[in-house]
C-alpha positions in Angstrom: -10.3 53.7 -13.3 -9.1 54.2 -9.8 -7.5 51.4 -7.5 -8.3 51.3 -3.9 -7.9 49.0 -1.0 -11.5 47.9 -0.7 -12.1 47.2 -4.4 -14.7 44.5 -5.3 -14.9 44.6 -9.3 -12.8 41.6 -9.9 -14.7 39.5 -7.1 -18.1 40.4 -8.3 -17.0 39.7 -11.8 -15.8 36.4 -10.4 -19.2 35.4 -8.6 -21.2 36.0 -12.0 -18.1 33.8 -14.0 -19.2 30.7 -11.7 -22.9 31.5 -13.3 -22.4 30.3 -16.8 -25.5 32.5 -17.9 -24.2 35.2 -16.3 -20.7 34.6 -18.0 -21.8 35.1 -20.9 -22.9 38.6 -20.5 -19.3 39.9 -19.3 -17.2 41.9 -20.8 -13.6 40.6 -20.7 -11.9 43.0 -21.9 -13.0 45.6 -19.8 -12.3 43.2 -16.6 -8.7 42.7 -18.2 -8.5 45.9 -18.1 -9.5 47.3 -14.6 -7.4 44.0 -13.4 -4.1 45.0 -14.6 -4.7 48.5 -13.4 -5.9 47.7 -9.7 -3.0 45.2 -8.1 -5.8 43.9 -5.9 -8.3 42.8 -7.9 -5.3 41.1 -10.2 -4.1 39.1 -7.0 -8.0 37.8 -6.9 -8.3 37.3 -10.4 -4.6 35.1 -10.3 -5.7 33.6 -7.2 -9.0 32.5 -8.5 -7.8 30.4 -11.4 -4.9 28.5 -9.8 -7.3 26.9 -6.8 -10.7 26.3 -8.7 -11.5 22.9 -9.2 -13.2 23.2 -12.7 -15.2 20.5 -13.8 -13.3 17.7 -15.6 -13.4 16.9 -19.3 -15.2 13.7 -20.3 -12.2 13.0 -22.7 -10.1 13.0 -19.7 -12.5 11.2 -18.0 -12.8 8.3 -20.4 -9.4 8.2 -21.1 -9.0 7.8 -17.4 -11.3 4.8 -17.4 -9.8 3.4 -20.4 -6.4 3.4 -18.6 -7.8 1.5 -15.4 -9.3 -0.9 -17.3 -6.4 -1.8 -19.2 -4.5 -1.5 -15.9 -7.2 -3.9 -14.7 -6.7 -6.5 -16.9 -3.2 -6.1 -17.1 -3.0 -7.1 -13.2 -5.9 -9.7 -14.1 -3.6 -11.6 -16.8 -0.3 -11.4 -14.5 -2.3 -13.9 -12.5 -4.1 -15.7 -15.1 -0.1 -15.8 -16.7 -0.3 -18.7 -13.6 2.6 -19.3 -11.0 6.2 -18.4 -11.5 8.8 -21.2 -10.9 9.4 -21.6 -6.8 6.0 -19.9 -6.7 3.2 -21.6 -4.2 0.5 -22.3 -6.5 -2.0 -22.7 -4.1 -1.1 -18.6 -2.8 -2.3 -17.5 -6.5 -5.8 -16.3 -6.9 -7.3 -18.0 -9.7 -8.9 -15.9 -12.9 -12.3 -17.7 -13.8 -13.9 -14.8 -16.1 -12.6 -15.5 -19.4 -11.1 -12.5 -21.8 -9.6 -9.4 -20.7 -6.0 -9.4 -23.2 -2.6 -11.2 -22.7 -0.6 -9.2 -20.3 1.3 -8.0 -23.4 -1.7 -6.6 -25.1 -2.7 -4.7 -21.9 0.9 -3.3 -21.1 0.5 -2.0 -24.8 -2.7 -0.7 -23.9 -1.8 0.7 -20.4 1.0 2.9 -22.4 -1.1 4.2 -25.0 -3.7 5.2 -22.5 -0.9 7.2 -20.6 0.1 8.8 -23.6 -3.3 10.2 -24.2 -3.9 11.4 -20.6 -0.8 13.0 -20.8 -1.0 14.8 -23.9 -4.7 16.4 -22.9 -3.7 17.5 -20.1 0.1 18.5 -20.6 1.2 16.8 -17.2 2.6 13.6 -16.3 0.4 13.8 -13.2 -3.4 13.1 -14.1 -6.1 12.2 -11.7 -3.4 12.5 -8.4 -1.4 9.9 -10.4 2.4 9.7 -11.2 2.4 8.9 -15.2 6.0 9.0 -15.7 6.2 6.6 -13.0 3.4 3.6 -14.1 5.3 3.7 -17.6 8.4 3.1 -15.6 6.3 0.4 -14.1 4.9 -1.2 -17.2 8.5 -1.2 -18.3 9.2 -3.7 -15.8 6.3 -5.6 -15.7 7.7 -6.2 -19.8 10.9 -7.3 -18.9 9.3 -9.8 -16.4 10.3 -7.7 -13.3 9.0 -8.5 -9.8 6.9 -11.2 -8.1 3.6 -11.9 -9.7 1.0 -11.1 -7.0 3.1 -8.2 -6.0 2.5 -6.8 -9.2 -0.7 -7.1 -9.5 -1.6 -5.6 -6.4 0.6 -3.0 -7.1 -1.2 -2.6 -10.2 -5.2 -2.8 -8.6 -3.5 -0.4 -6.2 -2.9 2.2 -8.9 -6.3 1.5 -10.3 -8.3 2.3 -7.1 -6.0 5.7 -6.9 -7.8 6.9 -10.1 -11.1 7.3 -8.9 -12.4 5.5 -12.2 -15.3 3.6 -12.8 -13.3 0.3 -12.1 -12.2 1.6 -8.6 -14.5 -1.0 -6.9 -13.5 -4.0 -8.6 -9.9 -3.0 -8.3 -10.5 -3.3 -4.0 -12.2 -6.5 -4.6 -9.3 -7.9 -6.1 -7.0 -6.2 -3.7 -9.2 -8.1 -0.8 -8.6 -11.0 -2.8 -5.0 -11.2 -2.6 -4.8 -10.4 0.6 -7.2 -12.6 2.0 -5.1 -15.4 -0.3 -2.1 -14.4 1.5 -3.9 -14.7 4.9 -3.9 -10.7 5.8 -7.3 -11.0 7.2 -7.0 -7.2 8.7 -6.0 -5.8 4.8 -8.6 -7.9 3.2 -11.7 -6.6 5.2 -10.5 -2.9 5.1 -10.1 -3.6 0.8 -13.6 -5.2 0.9 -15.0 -2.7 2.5 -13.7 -0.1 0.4 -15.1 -1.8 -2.9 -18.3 -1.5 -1.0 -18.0 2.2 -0.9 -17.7 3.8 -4.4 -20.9 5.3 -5.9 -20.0 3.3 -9.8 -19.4 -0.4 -10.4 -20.5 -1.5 -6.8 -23.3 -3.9 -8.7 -20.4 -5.2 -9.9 -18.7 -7.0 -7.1 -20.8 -6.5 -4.1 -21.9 -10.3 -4.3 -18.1 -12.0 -4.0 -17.1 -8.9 -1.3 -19.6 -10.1 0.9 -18.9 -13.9 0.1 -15.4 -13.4 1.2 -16.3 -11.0 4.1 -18.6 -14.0 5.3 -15.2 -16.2 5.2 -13.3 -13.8 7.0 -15.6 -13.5 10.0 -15.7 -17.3 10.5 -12.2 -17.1 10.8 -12.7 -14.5 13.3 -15.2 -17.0 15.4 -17.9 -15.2 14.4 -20.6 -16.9 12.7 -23.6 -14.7 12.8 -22.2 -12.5 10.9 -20.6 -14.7 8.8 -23.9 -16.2 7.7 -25.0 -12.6 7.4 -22.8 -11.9 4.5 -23.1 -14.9 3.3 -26.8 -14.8 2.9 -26.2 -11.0 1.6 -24.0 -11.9 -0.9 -26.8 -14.3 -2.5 -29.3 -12.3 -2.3 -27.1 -9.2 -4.1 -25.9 -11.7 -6.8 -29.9 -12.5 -7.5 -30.0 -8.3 -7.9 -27.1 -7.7 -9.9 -27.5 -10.7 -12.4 -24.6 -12.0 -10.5 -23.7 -16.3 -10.0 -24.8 -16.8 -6.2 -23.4 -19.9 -6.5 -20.3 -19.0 -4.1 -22.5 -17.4 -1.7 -24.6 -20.3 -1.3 -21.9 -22.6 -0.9 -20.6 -20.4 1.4 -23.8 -20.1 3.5 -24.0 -23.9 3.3 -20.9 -24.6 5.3 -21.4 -21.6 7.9 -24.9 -22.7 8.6 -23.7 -26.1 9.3 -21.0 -25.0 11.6 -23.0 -22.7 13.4 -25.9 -25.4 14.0 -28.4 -22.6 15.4 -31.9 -23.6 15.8 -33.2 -21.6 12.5 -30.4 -23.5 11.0 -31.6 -26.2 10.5 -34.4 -25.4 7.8 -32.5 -22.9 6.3 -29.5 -25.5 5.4 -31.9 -27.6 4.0 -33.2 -24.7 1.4 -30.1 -24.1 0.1 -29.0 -27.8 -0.4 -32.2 -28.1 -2.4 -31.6 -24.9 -4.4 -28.2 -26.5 -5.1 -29.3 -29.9 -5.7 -32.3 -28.2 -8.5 -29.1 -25.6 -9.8 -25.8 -26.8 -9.5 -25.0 -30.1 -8.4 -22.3 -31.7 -10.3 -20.4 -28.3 -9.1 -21.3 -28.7 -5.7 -19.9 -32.0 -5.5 -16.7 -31.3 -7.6 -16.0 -28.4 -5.5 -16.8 -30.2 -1.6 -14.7 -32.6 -2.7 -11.7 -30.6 -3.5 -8.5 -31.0 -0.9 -8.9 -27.6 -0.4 -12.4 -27.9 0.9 -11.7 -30.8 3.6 -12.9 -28.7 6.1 -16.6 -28.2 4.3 -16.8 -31.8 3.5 -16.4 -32.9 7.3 -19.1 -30.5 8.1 -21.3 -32.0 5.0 -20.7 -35.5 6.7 -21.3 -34.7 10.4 -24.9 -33.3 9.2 -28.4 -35.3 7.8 -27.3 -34.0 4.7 -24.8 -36.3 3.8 -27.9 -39.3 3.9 -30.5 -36.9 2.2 -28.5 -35.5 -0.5 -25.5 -37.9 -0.6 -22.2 -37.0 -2.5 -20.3 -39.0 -4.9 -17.2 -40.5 -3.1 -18.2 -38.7 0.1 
């Protein structure tokens, strides 16, 4: 078979390869062959199969999730593990879910997870990530290297990076340690982000919202503040969520905004509190860190209509 400038063979054979019926039906040795006797069609051919983005393997795939999740937790316990001596306690974002694995278990976890990856796919870069690197990482984080919430940001960081089903819940919690840390500008670009992925949204859309609603108040602006704040209960009702946190939330911002539709609205939401959670209510507006709520709670007819213990 004759080469010439203008030869299509390999590139037809090519368009009928990305047809899996058609695949089928092709003969590869006769390709091989006209291939490494035409030097253009070969350049094709070897072009081809370095650049075309072929669909991933659900091994991979799970193994990828399996990784972030441990990854996940791993960052999760760090802070759990609770402050470090010299630490501010108050700058640590508290862990309420329960389970999840020592940080231990998970660094165990983490490396297995890399080793698997690794071996499928006979790199130490998988899904855009460094491997050789987080074991490096998880090395430290054994030894008890580095400051805890720089860690585990680190760690949620490196979770969002691989695109896997936990990628949303690992920008909530990056929102969540930077709105701790009083990065206002960070947190609402990382909330927004775990509003974006197309898996695990349902799980964290409620608490992305509360906190977006606590962001904008300390922005000035309340309309939207309430905004999220409503959304964030009504997406916790959806997603079997606890709206607690959202209603609290809408609580105070309706009763520092003072609008007329106020009015009735904070009135709802006290009694849905008074009927559902109560005791927590009044634990929580009476918590130092909550002075600011509590004056609010005082200033309004609340405080006579649904009066709070040592209020």
């Amino acid at each position: 078979m004759v080469a010439h400038d203008g030869c299509d063979y390999v590139s037809r054979y090519l368009e009928r390869w990305l047809d899996e019926g058609e695949r089928s039906r092709i003969d590869l040795d006769q390709v091989g062959s006209h291939a490494s006797a035409c030097p253009l069609c070969y350049q094709r051919l070897s072009a081809f199969f370095r650049t075309i983005d072929l669909p991933e393997s659900s091994y991979l795939k799970e193994t990828i999730d399996e990784l972030a999740f441990s990854l996940l937790n791993l960052a999760r316990a760090i802070i759990r593990d609770g402050p470090e001596e010299g630490e501010d306690a108050s700058a640590v974002i508290a862990i309420t879910r329960e389970g999840g694995g020592s940080a231990e278990e998970n660094v165990e976890s983490g490396s297995e997870m890399i080793e698997d990856a690794e071996d499928y796919a006979g790199s130490a870069r998988v899904g855009g990530m460094d491997l050789a690197e987080l074991r490096a990482q998880l090395a430290d984080i054994e030894q008890g290297a580095g400051l805890r919430n720089d860690l585990a940001l680190d760690l949620f960081h490196r979770v969002a990076e691989l695109k896997s089903r936990y990628e949303a819940e690992a920008w909530n919690w990056i929102g969540a340690l930077h709105y701790g840390a009083e990065r206002l500008d960070e947190a609402e670009a990382a909330f927004l982000k775990a509003l974006s992925p197309r898996d695990g949204i349902h799980e964290v859309r409620s608490f992305a919202h509360c906190t977006l609603a606590y962001i904008f108040k300390h922005r000035g602006d309340l309309d939207r503040a309430v905004l999220s704040a409503r959304r964030s209960v009504v997406l916790a009702e959806e997603d079997g969520k606890d709206p607690y946190f959202g209603r609290f939330a809408e609580l105070y911002l309706r009763l520092l905004r003072d609008a007329d539709e106020d009015g009735a609205q904070i009135r709802e939401v006290a009694l849905t509190l008074k009927a559902t959670d109560w005791d927590r209510f009044r634990g929580d507006i009476a918590a130092a860190a909550n002075a600011p709520v509590l004056e609010a709670y005082l200033r309004s007819p609340l405080a006579s209509e649904f009066p709070v213990n040592g209020a």
